[in-house]
N, C-alpha and C positions, 0 to 999 in steps of 0.2 A: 504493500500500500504506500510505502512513503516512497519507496524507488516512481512510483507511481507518480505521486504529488509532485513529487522533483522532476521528474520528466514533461508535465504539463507545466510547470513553472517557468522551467527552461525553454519550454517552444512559446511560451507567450513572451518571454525577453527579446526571444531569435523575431518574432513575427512585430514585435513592436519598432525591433532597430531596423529591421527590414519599412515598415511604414515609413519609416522615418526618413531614411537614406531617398525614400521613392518619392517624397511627398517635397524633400529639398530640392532633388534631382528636378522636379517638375518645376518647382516654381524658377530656378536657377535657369532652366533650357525656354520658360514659355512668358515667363514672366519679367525676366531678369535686363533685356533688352530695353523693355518701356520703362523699368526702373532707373534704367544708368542714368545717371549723372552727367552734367553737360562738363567738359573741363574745357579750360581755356590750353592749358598746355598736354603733350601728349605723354605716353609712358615712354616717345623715342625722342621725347624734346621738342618735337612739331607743334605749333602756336596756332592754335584750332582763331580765329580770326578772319572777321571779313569787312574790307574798309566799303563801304557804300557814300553816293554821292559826291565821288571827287570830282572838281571843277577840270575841264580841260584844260589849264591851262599852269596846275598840280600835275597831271598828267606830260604834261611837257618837258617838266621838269627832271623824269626818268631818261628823256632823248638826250638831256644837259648833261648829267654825268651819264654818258655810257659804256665806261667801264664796267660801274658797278652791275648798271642792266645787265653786259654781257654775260659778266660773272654769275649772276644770278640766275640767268638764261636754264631751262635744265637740258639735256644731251642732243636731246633732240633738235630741238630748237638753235642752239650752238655748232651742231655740225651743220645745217640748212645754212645761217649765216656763212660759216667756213668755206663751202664748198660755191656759195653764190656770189661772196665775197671776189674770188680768186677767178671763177669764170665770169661773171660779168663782167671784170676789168680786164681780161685778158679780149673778150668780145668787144667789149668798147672800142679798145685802142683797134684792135683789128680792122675796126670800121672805120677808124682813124688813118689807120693806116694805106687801106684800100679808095678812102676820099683823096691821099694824098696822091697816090698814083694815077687814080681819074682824072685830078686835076692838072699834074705832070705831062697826062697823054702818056702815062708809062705803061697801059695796058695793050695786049696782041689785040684788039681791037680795032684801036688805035694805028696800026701798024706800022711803031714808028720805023724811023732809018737807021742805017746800018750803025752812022754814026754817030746817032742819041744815046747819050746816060743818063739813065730813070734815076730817083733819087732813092730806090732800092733797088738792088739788084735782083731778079727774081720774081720777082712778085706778080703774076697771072693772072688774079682773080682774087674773092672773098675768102676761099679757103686758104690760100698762101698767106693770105694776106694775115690772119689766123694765129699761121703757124709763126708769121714773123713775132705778131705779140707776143705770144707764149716765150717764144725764146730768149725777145728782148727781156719780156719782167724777171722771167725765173736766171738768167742771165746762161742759158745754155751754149749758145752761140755755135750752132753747127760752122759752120762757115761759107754754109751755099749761100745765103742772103745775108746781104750786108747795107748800108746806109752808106753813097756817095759823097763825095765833097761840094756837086751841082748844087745841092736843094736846102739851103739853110731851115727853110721849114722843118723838114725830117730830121736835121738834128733837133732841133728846139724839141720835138715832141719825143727823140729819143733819149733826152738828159729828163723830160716833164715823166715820160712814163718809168724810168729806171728811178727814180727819184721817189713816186707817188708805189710805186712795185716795192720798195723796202718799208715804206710805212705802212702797209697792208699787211705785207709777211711779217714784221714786227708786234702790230698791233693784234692780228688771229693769231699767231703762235701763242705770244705771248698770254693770250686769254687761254688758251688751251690749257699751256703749260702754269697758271694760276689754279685755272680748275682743278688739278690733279692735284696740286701739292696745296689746296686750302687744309687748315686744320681742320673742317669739318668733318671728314672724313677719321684723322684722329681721334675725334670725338667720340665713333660708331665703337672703339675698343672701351671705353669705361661703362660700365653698367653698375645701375641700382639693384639694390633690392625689390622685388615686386611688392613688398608690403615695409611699414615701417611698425613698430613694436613698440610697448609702453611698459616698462616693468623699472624696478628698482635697481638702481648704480651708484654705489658709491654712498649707501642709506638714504640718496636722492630720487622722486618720483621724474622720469628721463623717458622722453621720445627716443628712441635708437631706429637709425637707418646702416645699411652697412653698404657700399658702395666698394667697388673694384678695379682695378687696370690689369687689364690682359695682356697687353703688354711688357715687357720686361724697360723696357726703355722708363725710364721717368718725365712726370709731368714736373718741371720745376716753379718752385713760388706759387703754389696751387692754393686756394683761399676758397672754401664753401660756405655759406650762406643760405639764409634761405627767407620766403616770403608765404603769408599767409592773407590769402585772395578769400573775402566775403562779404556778403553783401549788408551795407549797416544804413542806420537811419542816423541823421545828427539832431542833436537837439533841437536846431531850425526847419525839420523837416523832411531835409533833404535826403533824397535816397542814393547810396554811392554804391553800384554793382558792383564793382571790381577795385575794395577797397584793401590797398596793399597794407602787411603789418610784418616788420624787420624778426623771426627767428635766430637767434645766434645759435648755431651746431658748432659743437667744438670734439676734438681728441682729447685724450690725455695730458696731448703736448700743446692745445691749440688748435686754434682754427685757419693759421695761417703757418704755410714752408711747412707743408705736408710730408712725409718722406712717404712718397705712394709709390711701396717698392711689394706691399702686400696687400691684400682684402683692409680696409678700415673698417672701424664701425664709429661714429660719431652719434654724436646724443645732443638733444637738446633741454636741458633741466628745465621743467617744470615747479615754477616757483611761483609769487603773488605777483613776479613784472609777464609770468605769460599767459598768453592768451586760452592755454590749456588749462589754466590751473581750476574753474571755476566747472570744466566738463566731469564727467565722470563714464565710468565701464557703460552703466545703463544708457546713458543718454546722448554715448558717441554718432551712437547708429544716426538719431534723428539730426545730427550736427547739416550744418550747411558752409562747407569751406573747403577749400583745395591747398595744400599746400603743396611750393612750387620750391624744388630743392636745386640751386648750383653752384657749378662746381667750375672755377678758371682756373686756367693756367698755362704755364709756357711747356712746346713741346720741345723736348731735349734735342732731335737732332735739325729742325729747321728752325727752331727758335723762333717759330710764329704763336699767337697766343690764341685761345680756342676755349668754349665753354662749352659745358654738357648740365643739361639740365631734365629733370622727371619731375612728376607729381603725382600727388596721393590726394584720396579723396578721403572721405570717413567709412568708407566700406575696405579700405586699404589697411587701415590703421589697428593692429591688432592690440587688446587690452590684454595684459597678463601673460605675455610670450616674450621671449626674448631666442635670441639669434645663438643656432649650436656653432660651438665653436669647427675652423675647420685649416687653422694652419696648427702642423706638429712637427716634430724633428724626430728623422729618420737616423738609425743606429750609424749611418756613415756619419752624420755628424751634420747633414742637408736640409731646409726647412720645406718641407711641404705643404703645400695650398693644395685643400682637396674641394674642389667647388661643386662638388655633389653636395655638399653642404652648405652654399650659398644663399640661397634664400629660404634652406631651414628651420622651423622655429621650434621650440620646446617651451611650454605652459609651466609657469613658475608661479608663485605666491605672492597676489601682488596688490595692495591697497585699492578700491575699485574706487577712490580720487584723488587728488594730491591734498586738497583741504585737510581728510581723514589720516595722512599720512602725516601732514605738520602738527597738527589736535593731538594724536597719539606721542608726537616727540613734547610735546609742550606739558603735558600731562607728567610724562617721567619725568620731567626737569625736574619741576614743580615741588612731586614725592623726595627729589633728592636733596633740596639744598631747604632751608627753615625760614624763616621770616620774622624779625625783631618788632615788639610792640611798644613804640614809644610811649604811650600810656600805662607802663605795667612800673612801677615803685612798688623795692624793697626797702621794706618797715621793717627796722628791728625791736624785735620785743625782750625785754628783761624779765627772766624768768624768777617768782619770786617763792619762797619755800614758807609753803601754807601750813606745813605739815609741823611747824615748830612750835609748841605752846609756850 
């Protein structure tokens, strides 16, 4: 009979964790979508934003620096420039070219005399005329076609096109050659944490994120920071969406001249100056705020400087976890980063607010040290012996 009871007991625990698993499972695949949360910034650093009603002539202002446009440009977009770049001036001049010799009478058309010199040598028609540009910009110079001493025009526009031909191949290269070696790409090797964690460091109630470089190279002078985006009302009414509030995250050693040579884990204390301190386990969930974490600094080998930034929402933010540890040292004597344990957590015992956590230190204090009553006088009394007849 009891092996009995315990076997029904047991398949109602098995059938209730199974409801349960189905029941999260559901709402997480059907529900979980219309719930998300809007964030301004992404988990890859991408700035979810859209500018509406720009004047055209804000817009113009993108054609004034075009550098930066090009730079901006993404692959596609930049090789279409590149490639229309180089043929359309090669095409221009060619028509420049072929005008020159129209006008010359240097075409078989034409059919000049034996002993006429064109102010190209060569040149047929529109295709030649073609291959002369090409050759004059890229500066190949077969030596079939050449530029006479008769036609000072033809030189004027052979010094205008080799002249206008290096500031082209200067200005596309060099955008190429910018795109490839911006840091942002740098950037795509540091990763956060997928969630950040709230538990006790140091007998302090502490945000913990733990961030990494994948790289072996180092970021130098690296300085993290962070920002807390929510929407507040001021006392005059006014309503601010996207009202920023300065986080300090720090190391052990600081927040700034990181040695990010391993996985970190930085923290931000929860005291009465943050903005955390007044939340609690219960009432994260319903919170309304993104917090936007980054991270500068210089890359070691082209010494350009580059920023990586993530954010967490309040469905990110885990209460009562903290991050398994996951660098050790291997018996050769080698420090090992094992990042299977990277965004790891393990559930530790953790005050469910920071208020609760100061109250309780404030409490011991209290029991420990005494407190003097200035109103308390010792009166001495003279003891007198009653007892003598």
């Amino acid at each position: 009979l009891l092996c009995f009871v315990f076997d029904v007991l047991q398949t109602r625990v098995l059938t209730e964790r199974m409801f349960k698993h189905l029941r999260k499972w559901f709402v997480t695949h059907f529900f979980g979508p219309s719930r998300q949360r809007a964030r301004l910034v992404s988990k890859d650093g991408r700035c979810n934003i859209e500018f509406g009603n720009v004047e055209a002539h804000s817009r113009f202002i993108f054609f004034v620096d075009i550098w930066t446009t090009v730079l901006d440009l993404k692959w596609r977009y930049k090789m279409t420039i590149f490639i229309t770049a180089f043929l359309g001036s090669w095409f221009l001049f060619g028509l420049l070219w072929y005008a020159v010799a129209y006008i010359h009478k240097d075409l078989p058309e034409f059919h000049p005399s034996v002993n006429h010199t064109p102010c190209v040598e060569n040149i047929n028609g529109l295709t030649s005329a073609f291959l002369f540009s090409l050759e004059t910009q890229v500066t190949i110079g077969y030596g079939f076609r050449c530029v006479t001493e008769q036609c000072g025009t033809a030189i004027f526009l052979l010094i205008f096109q080799s002249i206008l031909g290096v500031i082209i191949n200067s200005f596309m290269c060099g955008a190429i050659l910018a795109k490839i070696s911006r840091p942002k790409k740098r950037a795509k090797t540091i990763t956060f944490s997928k969630n950040a964690v709230i538990s006790k460091r140091g007998g302090k109630l502490c945000l913990l994120i733990r961030v990494a470089n994948l790289r072996k190279s180092l970021l130098i002078g690296s300085h993290i920071y962070g920002k807390l985006l929510r929407t507040t009302i001021t006392p005059e009414g006014e309503t601010i969406i996207l009202d920023q509030i300065n986080i300090n995250f720090v190391v052990d050693a600081g927040n700034e001249n990181l040695f990010f040579i391993s996985p970190l884990t930085i923290y931000h204390v929860i005291d009465q100056n943050s903005p955390f301190f007044h939340m609690a386990a219960e009432t994260l969930p319903q919170q309304d705020f993104e917090l936007v974490v980054f991270l500068d600094g210089t890359v070691e080998s082209t010494s350009a400087t580059c920023q990586v930034r993530t954010s967490y929402v309040p469905e990110e933010v885990l209460w009562g976890y903290r991050f398994a540890p996951m660098v050790s040292k291997t018996k050769e004597g080698k420090y090992r980063v094992d990042f299977h344990n990277f965004g790891k957590t393990v559930e530790v015992e953790t005050p469910h607010c920071a208020m609760c956590l100061y109250n309780e230190k404030d409490t011991r204090a209290r029991m420990k040290r005494g407190y003097d009553n200035p109103n308390f006088v010792l009166s001495e009394v003279n003891e007198t012996d009653d007892t003598k007849m």
